[in-house]
N, CA and C atoms as an extended XYZ file, in Angstrom:
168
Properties=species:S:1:pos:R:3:atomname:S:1:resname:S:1:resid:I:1 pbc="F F F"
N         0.826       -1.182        0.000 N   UNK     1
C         0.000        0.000        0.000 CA  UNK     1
C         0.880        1.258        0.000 C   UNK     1
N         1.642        1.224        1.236 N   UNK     2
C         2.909        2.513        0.266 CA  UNK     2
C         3.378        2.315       -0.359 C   UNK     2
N         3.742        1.828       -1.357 N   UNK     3
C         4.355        1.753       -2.661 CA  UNK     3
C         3.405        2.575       -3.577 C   UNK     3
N         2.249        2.346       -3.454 N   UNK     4
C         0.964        2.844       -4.291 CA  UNK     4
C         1.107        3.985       -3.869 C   UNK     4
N         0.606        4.692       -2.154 N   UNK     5
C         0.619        6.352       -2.127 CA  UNK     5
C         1.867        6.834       -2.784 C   UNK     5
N         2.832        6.511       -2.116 N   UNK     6
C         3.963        7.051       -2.708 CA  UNK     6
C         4.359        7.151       -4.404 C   UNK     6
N         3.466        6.693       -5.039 N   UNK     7
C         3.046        6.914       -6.228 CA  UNK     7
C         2.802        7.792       -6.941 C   UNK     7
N         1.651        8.753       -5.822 N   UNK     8
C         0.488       10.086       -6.331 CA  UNK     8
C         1.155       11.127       -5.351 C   UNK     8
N         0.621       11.964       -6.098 N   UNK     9
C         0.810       13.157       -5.767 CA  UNK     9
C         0.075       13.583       -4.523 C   UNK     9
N         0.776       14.084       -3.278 N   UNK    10
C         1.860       15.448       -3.241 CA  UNK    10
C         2.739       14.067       -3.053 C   UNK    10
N         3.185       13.024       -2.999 N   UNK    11
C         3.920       12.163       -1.928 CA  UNK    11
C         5.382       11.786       -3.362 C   UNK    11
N         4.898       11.840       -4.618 N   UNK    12
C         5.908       11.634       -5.730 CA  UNK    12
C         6.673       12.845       -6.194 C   UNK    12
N         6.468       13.692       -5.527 N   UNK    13
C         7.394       14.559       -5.967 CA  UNK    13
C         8.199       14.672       -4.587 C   UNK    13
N         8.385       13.290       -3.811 N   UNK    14
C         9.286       13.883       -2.420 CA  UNK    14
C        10.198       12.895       -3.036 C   UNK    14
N        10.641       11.949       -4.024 N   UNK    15
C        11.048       10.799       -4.284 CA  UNK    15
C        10.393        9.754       -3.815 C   UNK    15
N        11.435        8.091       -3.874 N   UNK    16
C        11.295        6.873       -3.606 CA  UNK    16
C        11.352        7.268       -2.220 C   UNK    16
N        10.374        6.090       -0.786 N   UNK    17
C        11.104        6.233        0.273 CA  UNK    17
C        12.002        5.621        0.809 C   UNK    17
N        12.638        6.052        1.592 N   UNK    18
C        14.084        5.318        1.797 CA  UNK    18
C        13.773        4.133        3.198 C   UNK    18
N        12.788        3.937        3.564 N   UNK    19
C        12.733        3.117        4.418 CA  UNK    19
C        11.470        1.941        4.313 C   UNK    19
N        11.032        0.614        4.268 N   UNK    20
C        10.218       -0.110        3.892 CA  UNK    20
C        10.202       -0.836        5.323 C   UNK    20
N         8.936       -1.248        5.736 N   UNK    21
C         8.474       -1.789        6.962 CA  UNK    21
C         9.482       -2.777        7.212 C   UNK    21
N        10.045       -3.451        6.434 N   UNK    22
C        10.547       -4.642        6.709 CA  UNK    22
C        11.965       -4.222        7.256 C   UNK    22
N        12.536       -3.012        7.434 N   UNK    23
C        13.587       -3.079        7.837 CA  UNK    23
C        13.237       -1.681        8.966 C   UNK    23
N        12.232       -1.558        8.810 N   UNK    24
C        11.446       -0.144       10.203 CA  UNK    24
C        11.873       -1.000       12.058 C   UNK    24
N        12.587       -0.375       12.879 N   UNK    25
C        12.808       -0.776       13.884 CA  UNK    25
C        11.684       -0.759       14.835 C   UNK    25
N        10.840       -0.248       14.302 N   UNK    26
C         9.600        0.454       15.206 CA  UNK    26
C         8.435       -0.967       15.009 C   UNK    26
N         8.698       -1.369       13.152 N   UNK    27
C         7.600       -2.106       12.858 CA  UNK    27
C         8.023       -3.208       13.425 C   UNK    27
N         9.258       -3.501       13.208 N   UNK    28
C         9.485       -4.876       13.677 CA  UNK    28
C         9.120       -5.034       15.202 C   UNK    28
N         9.353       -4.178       16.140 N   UNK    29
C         9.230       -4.598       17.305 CA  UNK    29
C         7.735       -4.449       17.592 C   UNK    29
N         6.774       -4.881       16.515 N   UNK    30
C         4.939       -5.308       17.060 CA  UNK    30
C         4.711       -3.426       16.170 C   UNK    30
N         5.179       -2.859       15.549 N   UNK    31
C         4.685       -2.031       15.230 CA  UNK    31
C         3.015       -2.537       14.163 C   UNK    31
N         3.399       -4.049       13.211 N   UNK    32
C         2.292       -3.874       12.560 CA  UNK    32
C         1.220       -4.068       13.239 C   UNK    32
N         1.084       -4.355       14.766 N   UNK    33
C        -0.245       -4.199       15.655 CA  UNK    33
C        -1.094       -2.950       15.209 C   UNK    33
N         0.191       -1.700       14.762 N   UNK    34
C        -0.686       -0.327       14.419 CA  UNK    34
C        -1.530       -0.357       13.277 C   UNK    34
N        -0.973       -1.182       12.187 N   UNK    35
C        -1.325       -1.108       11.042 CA  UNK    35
C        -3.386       -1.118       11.275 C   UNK    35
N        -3.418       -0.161       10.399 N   UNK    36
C        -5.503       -0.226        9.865 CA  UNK    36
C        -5.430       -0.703        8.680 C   UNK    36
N        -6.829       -1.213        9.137 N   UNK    37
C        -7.690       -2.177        7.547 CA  UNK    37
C        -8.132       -0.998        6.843 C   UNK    37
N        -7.619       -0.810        5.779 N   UNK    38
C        -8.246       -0.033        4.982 CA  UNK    38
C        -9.176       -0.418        4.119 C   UNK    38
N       -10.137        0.581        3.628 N   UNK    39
C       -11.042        0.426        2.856 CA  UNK    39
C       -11.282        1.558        1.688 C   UNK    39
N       -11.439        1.358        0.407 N   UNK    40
C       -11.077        2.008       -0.497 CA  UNK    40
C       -12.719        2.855       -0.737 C   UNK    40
N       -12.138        4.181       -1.337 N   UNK    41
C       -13.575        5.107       -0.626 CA  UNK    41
C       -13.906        5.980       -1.774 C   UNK    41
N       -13.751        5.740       -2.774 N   UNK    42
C       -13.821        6.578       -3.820 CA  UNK    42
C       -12.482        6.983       -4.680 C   UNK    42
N       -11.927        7.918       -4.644 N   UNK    43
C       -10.237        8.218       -5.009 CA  UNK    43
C        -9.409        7.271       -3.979 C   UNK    43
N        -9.789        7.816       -2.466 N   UNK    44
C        -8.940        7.521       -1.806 CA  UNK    44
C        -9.198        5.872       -0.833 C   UNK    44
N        -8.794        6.053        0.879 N   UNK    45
C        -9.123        5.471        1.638 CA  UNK    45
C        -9.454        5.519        3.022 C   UNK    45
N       -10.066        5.053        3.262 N   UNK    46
C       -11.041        5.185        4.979 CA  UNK    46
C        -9.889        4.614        5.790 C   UNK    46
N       -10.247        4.785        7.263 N   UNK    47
C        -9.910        3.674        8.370 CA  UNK    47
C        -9.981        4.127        9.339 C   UNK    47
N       -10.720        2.877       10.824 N   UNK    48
C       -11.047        3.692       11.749 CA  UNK    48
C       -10.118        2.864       12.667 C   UNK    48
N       -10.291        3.623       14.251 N   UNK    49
C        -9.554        3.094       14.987 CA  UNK    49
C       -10.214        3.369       16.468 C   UNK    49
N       -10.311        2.738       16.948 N   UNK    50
C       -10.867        2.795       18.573 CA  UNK    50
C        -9.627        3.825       19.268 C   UNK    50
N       -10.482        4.861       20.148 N   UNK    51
C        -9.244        5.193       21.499 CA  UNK    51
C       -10.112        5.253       22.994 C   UNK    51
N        -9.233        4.731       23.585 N   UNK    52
C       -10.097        4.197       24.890 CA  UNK    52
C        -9.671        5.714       25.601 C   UNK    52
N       -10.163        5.824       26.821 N   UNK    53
C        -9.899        7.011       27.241 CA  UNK    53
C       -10.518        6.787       28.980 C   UNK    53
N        -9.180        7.478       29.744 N   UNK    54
C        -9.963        7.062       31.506 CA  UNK    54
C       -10.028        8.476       31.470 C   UNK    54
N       -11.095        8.628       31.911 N   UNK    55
C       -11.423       10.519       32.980 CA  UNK    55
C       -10.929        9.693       34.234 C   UNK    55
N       -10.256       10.582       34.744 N   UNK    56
C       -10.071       10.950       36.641 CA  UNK    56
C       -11.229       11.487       36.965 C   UNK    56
């Protein structure tokens, strides 16, 4: 899927990116827990995400 944004515009005129999940220190250590299901929405894409939240 980044390979694709990084495709279109504004994101192709920054170049190729220089870093791919598979070598991300962040992803490897459970980062793809972050990853969202996307869903394709017309041009672009959706995705939601729960945030839990405690009041004091």
């Amino acid at each position: 899927m980044s390979d694709r944004i990084y495709s279109q515009a504004p994101y192709n005129s920054k170049g190729q990116r220089t870093l791919k999940n598979a070598d991300d220190g962040i992803f490897q250590d459970g980062g793809e827990q972050m990853l969202l299901k996307l869903t394709q929405n017309g041009q672009g894409y959706t995705a939601t995400f729960d945030v839990g939240l405690q009041i004091a």
